[in-house]
N, C-alpha and C positions, 0 to 999 in steps of 0.2 A: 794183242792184248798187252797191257803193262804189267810189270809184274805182279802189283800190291793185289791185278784182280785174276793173275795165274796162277798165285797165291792159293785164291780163295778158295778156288775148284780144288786143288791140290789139296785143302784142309779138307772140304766138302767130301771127298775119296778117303780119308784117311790117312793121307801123310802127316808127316809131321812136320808143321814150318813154325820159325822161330815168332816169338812174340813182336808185334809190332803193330803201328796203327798209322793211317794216312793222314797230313798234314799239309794243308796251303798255309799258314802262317805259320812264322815263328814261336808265337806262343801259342800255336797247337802242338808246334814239337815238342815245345819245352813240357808242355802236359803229358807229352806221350812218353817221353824218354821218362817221366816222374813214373810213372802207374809203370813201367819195364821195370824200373829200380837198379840201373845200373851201366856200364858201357852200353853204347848204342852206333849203328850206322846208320847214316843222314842219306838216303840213295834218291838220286835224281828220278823220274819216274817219266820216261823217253822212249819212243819206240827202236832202242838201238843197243848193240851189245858191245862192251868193250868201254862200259862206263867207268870204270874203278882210273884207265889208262888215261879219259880223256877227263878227268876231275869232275867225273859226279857221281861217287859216294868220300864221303868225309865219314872220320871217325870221331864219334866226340862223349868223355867223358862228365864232365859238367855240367850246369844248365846253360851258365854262359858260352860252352862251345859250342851246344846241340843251336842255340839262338844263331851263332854266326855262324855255323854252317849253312843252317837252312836258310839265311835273310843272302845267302851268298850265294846260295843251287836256286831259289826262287827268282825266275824272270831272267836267268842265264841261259846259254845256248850249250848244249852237247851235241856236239856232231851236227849240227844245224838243228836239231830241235829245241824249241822254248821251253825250260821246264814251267810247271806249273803247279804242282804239288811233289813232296817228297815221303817216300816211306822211312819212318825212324824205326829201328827195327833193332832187337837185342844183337848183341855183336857177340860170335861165338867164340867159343874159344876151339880149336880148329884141331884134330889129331891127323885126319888123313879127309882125301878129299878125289868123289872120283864123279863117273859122268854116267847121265843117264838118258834116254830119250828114245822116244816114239814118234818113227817119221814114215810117213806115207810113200813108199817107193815105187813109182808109176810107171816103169819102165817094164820093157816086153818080156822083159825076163822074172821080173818079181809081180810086180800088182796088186800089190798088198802091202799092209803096216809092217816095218820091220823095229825088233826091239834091238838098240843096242846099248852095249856098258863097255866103259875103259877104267882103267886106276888110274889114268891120267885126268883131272878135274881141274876147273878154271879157266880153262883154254879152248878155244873152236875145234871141235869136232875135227873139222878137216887139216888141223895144222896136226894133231894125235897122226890120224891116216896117213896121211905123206910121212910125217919125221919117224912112228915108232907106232905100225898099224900090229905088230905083238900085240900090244899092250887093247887092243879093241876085240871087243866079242860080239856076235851082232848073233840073233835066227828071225825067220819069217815066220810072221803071225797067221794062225790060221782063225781068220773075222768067227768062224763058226762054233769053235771050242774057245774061243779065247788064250788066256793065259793062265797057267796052271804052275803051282808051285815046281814042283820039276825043272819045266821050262824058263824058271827063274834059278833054278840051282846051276842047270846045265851050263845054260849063259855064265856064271857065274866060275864056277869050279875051272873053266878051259882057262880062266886068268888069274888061278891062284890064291883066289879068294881064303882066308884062314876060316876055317869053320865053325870058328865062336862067331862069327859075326851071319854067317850064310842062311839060315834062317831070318833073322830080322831085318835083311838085306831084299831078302827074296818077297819078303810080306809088303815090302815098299815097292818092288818092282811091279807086283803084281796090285796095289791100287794104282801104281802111276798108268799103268795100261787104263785100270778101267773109269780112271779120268778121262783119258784121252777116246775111251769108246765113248764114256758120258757124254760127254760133250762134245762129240764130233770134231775132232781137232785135226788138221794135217799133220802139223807138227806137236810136238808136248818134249822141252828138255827141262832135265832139271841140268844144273851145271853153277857151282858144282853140288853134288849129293857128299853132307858129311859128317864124318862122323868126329863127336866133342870126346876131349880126354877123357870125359866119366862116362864114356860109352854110347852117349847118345846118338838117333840117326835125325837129320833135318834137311829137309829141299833150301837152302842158301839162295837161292835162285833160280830164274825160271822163264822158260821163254813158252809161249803157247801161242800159235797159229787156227785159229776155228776156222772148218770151212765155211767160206762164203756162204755158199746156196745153204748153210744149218744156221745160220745166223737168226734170223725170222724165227725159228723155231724155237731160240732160246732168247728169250726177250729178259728174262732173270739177269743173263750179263753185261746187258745195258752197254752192249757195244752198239756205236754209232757209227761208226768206219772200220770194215773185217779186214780193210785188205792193206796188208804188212808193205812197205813201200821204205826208202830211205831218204825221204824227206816227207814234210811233214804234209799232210790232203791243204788241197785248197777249198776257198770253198766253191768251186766249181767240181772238184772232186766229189765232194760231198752232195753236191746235188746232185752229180750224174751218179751216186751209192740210188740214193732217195726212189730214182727210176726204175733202178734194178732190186732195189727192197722189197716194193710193191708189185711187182710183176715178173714173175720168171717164165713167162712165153719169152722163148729167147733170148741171146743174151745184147746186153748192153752197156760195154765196160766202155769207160773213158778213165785216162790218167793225163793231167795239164803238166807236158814238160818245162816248156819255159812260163812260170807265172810272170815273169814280168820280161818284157819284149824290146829288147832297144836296138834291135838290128830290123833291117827291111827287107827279109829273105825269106819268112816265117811262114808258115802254111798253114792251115787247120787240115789233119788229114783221118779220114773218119775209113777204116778198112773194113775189109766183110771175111771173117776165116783167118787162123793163125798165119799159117803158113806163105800162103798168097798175100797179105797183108805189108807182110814182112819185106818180101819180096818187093811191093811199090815203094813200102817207106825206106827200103836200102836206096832204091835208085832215086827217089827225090834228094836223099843226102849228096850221093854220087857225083849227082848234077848240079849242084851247089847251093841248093834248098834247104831248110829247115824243117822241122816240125815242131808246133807249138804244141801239141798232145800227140795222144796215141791214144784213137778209138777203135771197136769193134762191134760190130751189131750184125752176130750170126747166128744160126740156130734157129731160123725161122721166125723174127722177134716181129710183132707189130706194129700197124703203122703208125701207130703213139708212142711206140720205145722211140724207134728211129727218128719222129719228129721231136720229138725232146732232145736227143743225143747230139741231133743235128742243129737246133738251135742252142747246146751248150756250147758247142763247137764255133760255133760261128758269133758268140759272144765275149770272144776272147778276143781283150783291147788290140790291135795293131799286126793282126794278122792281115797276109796280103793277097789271100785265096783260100780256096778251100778244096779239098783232093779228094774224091771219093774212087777208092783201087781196091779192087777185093784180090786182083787179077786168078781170079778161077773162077770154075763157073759150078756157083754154086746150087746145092739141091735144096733149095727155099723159093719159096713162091718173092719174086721179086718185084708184084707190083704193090707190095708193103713197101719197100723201100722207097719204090718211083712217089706214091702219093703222102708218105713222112717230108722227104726231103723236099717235095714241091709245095707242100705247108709251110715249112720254115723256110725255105730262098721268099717266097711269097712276103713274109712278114718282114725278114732279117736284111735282104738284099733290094727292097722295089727303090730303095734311094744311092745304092751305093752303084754309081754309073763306073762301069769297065770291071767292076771287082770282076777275075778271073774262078773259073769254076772248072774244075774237069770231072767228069762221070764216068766209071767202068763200068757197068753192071754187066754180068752172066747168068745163066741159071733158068729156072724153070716162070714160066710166062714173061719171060728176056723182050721178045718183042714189045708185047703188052706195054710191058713197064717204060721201055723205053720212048713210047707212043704217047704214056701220061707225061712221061720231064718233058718232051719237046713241044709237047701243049700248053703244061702247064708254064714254060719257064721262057716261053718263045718274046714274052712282050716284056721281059723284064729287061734292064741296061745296062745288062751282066756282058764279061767276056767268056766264053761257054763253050765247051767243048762235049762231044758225046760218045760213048766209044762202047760194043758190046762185046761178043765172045772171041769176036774176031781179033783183038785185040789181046785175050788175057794174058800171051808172052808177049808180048810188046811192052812191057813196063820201061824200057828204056826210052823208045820213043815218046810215052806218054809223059815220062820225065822231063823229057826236052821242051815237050810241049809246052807242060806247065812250067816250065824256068820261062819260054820264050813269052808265056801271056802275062808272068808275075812280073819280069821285065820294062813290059808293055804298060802294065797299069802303072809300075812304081814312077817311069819316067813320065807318064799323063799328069799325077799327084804332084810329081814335083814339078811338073810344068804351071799348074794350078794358082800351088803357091806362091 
């Protein structure tokens, strides 16, 4: 989310954030910093952190500077993203400044939200932990009791907190949690959390991660892409969200690595399962391959996720095959995948003579499935490989394989020409 709308939950919960309103023109800013009545910060509005370092918040006093700030952050790049609107926002005046956040720790020893706070504010989290982890207090949340003022002292008090402030501290920690229960978030930081000369407390900023799968459910936040990335979605990203918006029978994640394609090495590689996935796209690199995205369609998804997935895949300009390597053998009915992907090679591939294909599947009706692709995909004037369980460690070989048929076709193409 950005922040003007991490913001918003954060008021929604009963934080306190500073005054400020959203602006795509210049003379919306100028109107907004007017109705604040006074200094103002011009913040680029980017899914990225570490704006203030790469020049997108400007500080501006006047109307003529809040104008050339914003006519300078609109349609500029921060860290590869295009701004498009800025928040202008009251510019505090700043006494001490610390950190706050609610992060989903998924590991076998936690598995659960854990809360933490440092007096160190402004700076990433993990530069505190390494350089001066004193200064960080963290406890695990228990989902069932929530968070209880205590739990917010306790946290508090291990790092010297002054006790004029530990109360009104503590009534902030405990709505930021119950934002971040509101709304299903993985992550929720404020950073930094601070406090003004005359005492006041305010969220400065704010980073929030919703999960995915709660997205659908909160249609209020008018998020159109959940998932936090460090470049900006394409719109083939965005169609393969669309697939997975309206259907969670399994999953269906695509991200488009190279949006634009100028080498002839490039793969479309669609995987089945983290781990195993991982595993074929290391060795297609290995080998001297590419990948244009990185997809997944595991969890038992049907055979309209897979045929969409698989035709986003394969509509990406200048790719020179297509990899499908779950390499495991997976516990999903597999002849969803066999009659997806033989719908789209159908539609996508019946012109494209020698495009290389390679196939892994494993898993439950393996046979079956592999019975539909070698039917359905027998009369097409593809180069085609097929490979089942027997296969699932052989990801090197299969690498070889497909370097040897992307080879094959790229010298055909050029022979063409």
């Amino acid at each position: 989310m950005l922040e003007y709308q991490g913001k918003a939950l954060l008021r929604n919960a009963g934080v306190p954030v500073p005054k400020a309103g959203l602006a795509s023109t210049a003379e919306e800013a100028v109107r907004i910093a007017d109705q604040i009545g006074g200094p103002v910060a011009v913040k680029a509005q980017v899914w990225t952190g570490g704006r203030y370092k790469a020049g997108g918040i400007r500080f501006a006093a006047r109307a003529e500077e809040v104008q050339e700030a914003t006519r300078a952050l609109l349609g500029s790049q921060v860290k590869g993203f295009s701004v498009e609107s800025v928040l202008v926002e009251e510019k505090l005046d700043i006494e001490k400044e610390y950190y706050l956040g609610v992060i989903v720790d998924d590991s076998h020893k936690t598995k659960a939200p854990v809360l933490v706070f440092s007096t160190e504010g402004g700076i990433d989290i993990e530069e505190i932990a390494s350089k001066t982890p004193e200064k960080i207090s963290q406890i695990k949340i228990d989902v069932l009791r929530g968070v209880r003022s205590y739990d917010a002292y306790n946290l508090m008090l291990k790092l010297g907190i002054p006790a004029s402030i530990l109360q009104p501290l503590g009534e902030v920690v405990r709505q930021v949690y119950e934002a971040f229960r509101r709304y299903e978030a993985r992550v929720l930081e404020v950073n930094p959390l601070v406090i003004t000369r005359d005492g006041r407390i305010f969220a400065a900023d704010c980073r929030v991660t919703i999960d995915d799968s709660a997205v659908p459910r909160h249609p209020e936040l008018g998020i159109v892409f959940p998932r936090e990335t460090d470049k900006p979605p394409t719109k083939l990203d965005r169609a393969a969200w669309k697939v997975e918006e309206g259907d969670y029978r399994g999953v269906a994640y695509f991200l488009q690595v190279a949006p634009e394609i100028k080498e002839s090495v490039y793969v479309g590689f669609h995987g089945i399962g983290g781990g195993g996935a991982l595993l074929a796209a290391d060795a297609l690199l290995r080998h001297g391959l590419k990948i244009a995205n990185y997809a997944d369609t595991s969890g038992n998804p049907t055979a309209a996720k897979v045929y969409r997935i698989a035709k986003i895949i394969l509509s990406q300009p200048g790719i020179k095959g297509y990899f499908l390597g779950g390499a495991c053998i997976a516990s999903q009915e597999q002849w969803h995948h066999a009659h997806g992907i033989v719908k789209a090679f159908r539609e996508e591939l019946k012109d494209k003579q020698g495009f290389p294909v390679m196939v892994l599947l494993a898993g439950n009706k393996e046979e079956e499935a592999l019975e539909i692709i070698r039917k359905g995909l027998g009369d097409l004037p593809i180069r085609f490989e097929l490979y089942g369980r027997d296969h699932v460690y052989s990801v090197d070989y299969l690498a070889e394989r497909m370097k040897a048929l992307v080879d094959e076709y790229t010298r055909s193409v050029k022979a063409e020409v």
